[in-house]
PQR file with spaces between the fields and no chain letter, atoms N, CA, C, O and H, PARSE charges and radii, in Angstrom:
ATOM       1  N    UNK     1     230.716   -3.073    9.958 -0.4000 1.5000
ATOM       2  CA   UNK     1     232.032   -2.660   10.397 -0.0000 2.0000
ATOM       3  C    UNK     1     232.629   -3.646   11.392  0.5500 1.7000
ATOM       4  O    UNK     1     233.782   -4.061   11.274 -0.5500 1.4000
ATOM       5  N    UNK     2     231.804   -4.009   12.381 -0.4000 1.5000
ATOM       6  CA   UNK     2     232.112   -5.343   13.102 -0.0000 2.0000
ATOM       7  C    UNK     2     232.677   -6.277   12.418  0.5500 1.7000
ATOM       8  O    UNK     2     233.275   -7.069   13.146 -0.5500 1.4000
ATOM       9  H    UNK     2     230.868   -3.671   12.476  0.4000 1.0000
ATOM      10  N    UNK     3     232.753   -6.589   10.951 -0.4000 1.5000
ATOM      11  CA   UNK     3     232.848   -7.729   10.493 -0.0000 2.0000
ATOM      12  C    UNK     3     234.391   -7.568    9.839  0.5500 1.7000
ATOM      13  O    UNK     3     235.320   -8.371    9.759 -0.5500 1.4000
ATOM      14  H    UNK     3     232.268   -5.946   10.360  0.4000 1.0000
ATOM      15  N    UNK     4     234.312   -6.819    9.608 -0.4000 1.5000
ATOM      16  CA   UNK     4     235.338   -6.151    8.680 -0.0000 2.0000
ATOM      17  C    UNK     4     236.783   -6.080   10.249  0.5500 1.7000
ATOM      18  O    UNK     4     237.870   -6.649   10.343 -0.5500 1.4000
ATOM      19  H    UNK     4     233.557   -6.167    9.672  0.4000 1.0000
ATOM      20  N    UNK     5     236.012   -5.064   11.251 -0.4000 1.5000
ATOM      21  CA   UNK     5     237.351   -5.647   12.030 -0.0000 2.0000
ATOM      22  C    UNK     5     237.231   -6.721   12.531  0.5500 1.7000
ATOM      23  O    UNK     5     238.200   -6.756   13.288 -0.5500 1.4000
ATOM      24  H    UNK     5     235.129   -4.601   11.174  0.4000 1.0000
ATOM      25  N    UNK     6     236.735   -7.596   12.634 -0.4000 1.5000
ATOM      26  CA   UNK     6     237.446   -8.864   13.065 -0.0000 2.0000
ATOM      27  C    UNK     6     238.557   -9.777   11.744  0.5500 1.7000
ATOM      28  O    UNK     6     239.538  -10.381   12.176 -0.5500 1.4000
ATOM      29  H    UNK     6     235.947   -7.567   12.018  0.4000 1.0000
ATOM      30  N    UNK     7     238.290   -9.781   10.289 -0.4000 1.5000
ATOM      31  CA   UNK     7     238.743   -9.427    9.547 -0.0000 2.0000
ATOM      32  C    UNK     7     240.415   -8.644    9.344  0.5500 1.7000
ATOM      33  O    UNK     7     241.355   -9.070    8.673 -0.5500 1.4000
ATOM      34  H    UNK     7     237.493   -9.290    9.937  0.4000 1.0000
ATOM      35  N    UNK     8     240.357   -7.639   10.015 -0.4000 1.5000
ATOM      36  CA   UNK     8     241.521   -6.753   10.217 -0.0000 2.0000
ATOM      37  C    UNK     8     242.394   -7.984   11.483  0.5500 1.7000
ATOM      38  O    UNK     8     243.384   -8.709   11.385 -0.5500 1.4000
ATOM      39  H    UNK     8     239.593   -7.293   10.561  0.4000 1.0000
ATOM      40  N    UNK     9     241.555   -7.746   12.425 -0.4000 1.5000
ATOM      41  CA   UNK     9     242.224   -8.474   13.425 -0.0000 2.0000
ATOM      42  C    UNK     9     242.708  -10.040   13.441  0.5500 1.7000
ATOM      43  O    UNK     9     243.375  -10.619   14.299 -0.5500 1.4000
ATOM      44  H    UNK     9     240.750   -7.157   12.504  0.4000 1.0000
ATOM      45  N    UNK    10     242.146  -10.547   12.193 -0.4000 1.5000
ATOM      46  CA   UNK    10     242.390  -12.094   11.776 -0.0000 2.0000
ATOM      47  C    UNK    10     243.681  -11.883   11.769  0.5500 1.7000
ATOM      48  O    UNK    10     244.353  -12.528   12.574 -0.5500 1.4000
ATOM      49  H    UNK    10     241.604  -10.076   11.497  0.4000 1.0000
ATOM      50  N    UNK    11     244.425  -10.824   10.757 -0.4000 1.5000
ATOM      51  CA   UNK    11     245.401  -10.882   10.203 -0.0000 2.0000
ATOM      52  C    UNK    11     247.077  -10.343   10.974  0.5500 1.7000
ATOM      53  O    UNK    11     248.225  -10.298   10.530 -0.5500 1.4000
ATOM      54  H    UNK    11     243.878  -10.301   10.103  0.4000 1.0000
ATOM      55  N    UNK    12     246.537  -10.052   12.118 -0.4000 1.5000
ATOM      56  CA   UNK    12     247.601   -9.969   13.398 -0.0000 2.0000
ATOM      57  C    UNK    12     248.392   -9.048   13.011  0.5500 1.7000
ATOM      58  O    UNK    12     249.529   -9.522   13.007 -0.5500 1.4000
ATOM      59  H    UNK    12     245.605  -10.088   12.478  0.4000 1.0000
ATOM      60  N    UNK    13     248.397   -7.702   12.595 -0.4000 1.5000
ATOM      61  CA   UNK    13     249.171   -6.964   12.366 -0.0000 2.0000
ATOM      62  C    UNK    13     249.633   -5.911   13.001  0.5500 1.7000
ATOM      63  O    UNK    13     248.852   -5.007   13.299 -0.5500 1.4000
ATOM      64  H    UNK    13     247.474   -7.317   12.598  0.4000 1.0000
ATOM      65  N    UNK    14     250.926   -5.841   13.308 -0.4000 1.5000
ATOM      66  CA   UNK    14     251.480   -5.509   15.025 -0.0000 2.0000
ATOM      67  C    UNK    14     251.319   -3.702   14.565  0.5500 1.7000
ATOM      68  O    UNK    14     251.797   -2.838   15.299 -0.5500 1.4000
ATOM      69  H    UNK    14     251.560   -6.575   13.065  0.4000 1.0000
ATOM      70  N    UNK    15     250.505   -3.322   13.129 -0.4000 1.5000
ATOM      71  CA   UNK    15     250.398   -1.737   13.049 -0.0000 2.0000
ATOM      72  C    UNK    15     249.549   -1.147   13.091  0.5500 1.7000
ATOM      73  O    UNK    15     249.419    0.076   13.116 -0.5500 1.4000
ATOM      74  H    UNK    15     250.116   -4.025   12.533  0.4000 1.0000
ATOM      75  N    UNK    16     248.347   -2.511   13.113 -0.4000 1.5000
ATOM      76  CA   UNK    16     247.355   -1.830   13.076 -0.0000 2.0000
ATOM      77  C    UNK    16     246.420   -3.470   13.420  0.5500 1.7000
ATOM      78  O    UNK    16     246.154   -4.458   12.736 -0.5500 1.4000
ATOM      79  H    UNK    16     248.452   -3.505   13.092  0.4000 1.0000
ATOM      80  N    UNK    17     246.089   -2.951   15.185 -0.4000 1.5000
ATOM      81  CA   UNK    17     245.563   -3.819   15.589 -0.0000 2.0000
ATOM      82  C    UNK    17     243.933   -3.827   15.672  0.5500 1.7000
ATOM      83  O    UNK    17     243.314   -4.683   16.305 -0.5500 1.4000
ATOM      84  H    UNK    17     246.305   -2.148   15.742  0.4000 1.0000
ATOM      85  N    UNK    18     243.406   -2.912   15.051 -0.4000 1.5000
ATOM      86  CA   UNK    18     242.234   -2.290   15.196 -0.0000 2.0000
ATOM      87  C    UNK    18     241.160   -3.076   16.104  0.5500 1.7000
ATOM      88  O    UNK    18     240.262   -3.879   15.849 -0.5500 1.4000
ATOM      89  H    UNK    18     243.909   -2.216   14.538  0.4000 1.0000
ATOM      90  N    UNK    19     241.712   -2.419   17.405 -0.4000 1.5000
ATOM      91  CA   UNK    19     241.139   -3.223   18.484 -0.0000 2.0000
ATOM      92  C    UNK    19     239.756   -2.008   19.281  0.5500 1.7000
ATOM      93  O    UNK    19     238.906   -2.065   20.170 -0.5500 1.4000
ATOM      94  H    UNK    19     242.442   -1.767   17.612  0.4000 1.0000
ATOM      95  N    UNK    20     240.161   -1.228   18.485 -0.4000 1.5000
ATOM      96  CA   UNK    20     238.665    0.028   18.521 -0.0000 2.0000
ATOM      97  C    UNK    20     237.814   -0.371   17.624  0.5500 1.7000
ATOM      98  O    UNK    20     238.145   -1.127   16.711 -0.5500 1.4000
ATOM      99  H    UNK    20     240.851   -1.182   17.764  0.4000 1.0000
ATOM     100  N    UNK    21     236.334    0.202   17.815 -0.4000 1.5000
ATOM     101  CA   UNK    21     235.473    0.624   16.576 -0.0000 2.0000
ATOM     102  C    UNK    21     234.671    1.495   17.068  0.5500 1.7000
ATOM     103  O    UNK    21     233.951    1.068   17.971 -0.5500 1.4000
ATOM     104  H    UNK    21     236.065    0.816   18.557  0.4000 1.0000
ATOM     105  N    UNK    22     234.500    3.020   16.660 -0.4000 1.5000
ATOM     106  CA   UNK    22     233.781    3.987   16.773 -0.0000 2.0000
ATOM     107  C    UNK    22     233.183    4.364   15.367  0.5500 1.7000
ATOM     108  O    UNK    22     233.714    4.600   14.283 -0.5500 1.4000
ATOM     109  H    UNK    22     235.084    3.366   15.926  0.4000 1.0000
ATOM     110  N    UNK    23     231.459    4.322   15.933 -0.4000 1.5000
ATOM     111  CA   UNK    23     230.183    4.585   15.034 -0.0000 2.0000
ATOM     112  C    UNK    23     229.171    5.058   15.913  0.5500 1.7000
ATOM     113  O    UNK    23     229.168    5.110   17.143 -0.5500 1.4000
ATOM     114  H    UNK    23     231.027    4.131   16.814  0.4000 1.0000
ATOM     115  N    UNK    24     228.305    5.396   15.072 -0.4000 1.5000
ATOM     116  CA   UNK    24     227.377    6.070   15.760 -0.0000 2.0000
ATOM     117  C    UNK    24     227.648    7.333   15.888  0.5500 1.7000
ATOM     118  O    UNK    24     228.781    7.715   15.596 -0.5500 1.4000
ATOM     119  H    UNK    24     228.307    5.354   14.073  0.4000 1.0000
ATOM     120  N    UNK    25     226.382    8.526   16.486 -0.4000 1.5000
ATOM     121  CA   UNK    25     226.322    9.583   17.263 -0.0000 2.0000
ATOM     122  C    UNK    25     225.085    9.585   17.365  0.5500 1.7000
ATOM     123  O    UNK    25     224.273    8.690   17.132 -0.5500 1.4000
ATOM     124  H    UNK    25     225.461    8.216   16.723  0.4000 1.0000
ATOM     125  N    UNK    26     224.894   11.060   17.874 -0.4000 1.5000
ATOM     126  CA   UNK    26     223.590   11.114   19.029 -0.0000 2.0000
ATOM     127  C    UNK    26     222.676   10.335   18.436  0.5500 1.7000
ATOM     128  O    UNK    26     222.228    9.291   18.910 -0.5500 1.4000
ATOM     129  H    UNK    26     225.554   11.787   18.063  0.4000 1.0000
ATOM     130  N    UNK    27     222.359   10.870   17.302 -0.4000 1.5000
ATOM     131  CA   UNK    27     220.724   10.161   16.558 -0.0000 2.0000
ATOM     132  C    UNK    27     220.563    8.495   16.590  0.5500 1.7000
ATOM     133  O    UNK    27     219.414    8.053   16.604 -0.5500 1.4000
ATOM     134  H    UNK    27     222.722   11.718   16.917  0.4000 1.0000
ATOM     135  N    UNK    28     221.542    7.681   16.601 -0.4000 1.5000
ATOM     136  CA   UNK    28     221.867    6.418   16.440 -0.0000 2.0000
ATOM     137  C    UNK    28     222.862    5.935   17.233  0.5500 1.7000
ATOM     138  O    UNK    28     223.708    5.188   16.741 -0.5500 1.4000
ATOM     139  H    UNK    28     222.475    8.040   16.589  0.4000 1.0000
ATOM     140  N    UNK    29     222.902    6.297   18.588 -0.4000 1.5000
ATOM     141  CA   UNK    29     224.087    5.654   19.499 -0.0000 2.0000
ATOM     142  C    UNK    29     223.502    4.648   19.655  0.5500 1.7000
ATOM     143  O    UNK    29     224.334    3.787   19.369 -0.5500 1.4000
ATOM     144  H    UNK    29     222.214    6.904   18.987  0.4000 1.0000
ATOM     145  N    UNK    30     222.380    4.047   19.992 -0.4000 1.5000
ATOM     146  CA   UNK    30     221.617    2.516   20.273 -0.0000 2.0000
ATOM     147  C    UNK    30     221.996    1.148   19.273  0.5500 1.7000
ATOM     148  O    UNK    30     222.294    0.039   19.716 -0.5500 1.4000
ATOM     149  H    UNK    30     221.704    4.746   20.224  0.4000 1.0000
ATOM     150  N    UNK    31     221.927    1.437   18.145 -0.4000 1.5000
ATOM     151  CA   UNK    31     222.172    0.960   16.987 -0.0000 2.0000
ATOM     152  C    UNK    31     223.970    0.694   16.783  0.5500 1.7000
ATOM     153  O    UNK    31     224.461   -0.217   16.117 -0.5500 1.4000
ATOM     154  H    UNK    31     221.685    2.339   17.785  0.4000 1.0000
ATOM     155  N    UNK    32     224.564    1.516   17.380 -0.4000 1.5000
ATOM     156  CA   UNK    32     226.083    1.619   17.184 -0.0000 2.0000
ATOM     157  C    UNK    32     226.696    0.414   18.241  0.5500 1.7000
ATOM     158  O    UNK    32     227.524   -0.479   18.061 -0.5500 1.4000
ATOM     159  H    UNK    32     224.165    2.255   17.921  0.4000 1.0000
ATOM     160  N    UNK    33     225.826    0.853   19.513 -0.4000 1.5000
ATOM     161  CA   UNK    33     225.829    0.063   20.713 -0.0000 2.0000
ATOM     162  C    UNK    33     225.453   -1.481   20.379  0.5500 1.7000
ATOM     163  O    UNK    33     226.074   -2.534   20.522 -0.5500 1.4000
ATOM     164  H    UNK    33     225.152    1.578   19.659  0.4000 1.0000
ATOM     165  N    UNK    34     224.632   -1.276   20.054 -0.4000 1.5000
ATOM     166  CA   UNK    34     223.872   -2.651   19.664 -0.0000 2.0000
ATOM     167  C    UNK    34     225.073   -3.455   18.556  0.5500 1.7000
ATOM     168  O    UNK    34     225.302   -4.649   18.750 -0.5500 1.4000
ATOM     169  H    UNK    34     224.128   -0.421   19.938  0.4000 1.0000
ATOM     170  N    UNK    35     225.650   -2.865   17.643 -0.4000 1.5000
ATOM     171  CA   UNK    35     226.822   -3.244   16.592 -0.0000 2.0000
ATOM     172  C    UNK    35     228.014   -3.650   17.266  0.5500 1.7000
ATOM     173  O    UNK    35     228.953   -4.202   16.693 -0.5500 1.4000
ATOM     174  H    UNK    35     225.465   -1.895   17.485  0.4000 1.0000
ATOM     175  N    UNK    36     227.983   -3.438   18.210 -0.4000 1.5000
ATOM     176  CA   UNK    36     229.716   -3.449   18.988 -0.0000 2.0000
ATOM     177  C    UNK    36     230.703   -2.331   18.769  0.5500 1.7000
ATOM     178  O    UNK    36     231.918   -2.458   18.620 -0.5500 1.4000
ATOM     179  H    UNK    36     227.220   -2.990   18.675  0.4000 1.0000
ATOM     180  N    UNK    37     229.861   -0.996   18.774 -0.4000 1.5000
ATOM     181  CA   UNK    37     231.243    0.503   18.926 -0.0000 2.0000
ATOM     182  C    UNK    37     231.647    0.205   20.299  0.5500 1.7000
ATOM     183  O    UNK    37     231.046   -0.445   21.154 -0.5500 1.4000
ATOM     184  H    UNK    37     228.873   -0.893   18.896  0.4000 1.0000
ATOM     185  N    UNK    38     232.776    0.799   20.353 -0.4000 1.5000
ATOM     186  CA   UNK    38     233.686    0.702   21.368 -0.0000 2.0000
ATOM     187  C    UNK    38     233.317    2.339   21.870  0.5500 1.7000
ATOM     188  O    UNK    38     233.149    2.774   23.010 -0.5500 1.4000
ATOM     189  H    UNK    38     233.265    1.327   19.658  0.4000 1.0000
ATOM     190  N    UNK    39     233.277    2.904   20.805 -0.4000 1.5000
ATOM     191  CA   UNK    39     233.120    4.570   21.155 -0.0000 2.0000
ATOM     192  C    UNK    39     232.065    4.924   20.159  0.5500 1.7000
ATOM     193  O    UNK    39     231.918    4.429   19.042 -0.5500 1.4000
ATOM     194  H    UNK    39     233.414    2.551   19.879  0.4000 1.0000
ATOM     195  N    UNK    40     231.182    6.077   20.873 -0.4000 1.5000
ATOM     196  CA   UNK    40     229.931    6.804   20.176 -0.0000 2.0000
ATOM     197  C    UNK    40     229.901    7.734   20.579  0.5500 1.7000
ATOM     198  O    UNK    40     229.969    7.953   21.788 -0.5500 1.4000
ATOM     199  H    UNK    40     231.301    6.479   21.781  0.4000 1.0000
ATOM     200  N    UNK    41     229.785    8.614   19.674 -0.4000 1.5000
ATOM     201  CA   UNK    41     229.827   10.268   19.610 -0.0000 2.0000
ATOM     202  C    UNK    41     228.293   10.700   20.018  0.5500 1.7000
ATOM     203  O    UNK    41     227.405   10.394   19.223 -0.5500 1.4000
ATOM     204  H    UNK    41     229.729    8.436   18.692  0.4000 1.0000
ATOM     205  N    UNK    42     227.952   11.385   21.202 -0.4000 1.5000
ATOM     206  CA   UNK    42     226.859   11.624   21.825 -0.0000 2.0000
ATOM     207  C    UNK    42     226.772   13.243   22.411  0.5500 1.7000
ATOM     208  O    UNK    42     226.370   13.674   23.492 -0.5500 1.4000
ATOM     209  H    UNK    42     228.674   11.634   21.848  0.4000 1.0000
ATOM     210  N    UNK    43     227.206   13.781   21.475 -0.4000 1.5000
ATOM     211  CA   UNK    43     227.915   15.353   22.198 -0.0000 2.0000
ATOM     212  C    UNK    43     226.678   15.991   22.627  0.5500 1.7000
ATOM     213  O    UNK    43     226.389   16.420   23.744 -0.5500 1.4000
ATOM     214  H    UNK    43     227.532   13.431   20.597  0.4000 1.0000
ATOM     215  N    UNK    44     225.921   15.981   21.434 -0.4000 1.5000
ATOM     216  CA   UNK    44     224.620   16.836   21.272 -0.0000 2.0000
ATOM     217  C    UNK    44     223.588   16.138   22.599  0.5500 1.7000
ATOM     218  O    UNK    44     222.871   16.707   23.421 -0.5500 1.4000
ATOM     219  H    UNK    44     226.156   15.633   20.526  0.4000 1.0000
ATOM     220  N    UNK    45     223.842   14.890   22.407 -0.4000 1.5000
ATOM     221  CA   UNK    45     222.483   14.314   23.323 -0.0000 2.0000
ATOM     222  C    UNK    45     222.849   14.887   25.134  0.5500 1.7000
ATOM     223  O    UNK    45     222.063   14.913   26.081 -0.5500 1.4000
ATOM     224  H    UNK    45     224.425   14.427   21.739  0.4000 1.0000
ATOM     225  N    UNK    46     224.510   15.338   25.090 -0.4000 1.5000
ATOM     226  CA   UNK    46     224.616   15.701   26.697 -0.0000 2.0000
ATOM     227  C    UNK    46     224.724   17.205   26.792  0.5500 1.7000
ATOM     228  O    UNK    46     224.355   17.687   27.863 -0.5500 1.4000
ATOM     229  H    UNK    46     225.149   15.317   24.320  0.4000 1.0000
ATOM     230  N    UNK    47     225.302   18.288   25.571 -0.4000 1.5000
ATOM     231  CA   UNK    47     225.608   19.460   26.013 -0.0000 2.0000
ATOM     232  C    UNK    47     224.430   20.024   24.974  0.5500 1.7000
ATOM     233  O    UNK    47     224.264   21.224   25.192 -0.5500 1.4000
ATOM     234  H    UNK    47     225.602   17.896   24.702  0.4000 1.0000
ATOM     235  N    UNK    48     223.465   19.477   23.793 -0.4000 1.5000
ATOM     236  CA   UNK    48     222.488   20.244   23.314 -0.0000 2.0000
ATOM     237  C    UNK    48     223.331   20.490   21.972  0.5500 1.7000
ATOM     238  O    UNK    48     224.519   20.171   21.927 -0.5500 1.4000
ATOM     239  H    UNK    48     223.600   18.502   23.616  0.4000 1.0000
ATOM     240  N    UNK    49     222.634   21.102   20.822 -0.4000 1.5000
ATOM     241  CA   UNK    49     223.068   22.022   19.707 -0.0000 2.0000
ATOM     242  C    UNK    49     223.643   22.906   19.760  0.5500 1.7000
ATOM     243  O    UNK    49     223.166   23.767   20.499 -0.5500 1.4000
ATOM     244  H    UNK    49     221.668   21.361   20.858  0.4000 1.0000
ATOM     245  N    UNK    50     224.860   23.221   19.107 -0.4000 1.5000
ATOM     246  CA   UNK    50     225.391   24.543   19.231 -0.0000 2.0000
ATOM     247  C    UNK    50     224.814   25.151   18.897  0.5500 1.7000
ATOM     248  O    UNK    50     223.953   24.476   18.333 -0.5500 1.4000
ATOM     249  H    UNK    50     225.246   22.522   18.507  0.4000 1.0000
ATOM     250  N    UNK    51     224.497   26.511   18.756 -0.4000 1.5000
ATOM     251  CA   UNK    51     224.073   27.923   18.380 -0.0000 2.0000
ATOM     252  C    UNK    51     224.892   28.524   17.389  0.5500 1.7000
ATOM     253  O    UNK    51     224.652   29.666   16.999 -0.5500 1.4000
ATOM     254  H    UNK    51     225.197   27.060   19.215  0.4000 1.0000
């Protein structure tokens, strides 16, 4: 996904600058981190499983 937006971002497009990348969650935030997410979904690893 890293690759792909830089890719996006080659192409300078004032609509879509895709200057985010969110991947990952709890099970694999390290791996997401390690990829270059900007944002990782970690809900479970701070408030637990819902019920």
């Amino acid at each position: 996904l890293k690759e792909k937006q830089s890719e996006i971002q080659a192409l300078n497009l004032s609509y879509a600058p895709c200057t985010e990348l969110s991947m990952g969650m709890s099970n694999d935030y390290q791996l997401a981190a390690e990829a270059g997410a900007s944002f990782v979904r970690i809900g479970t690893k701070l408030v637990g499983k819902e019920e």
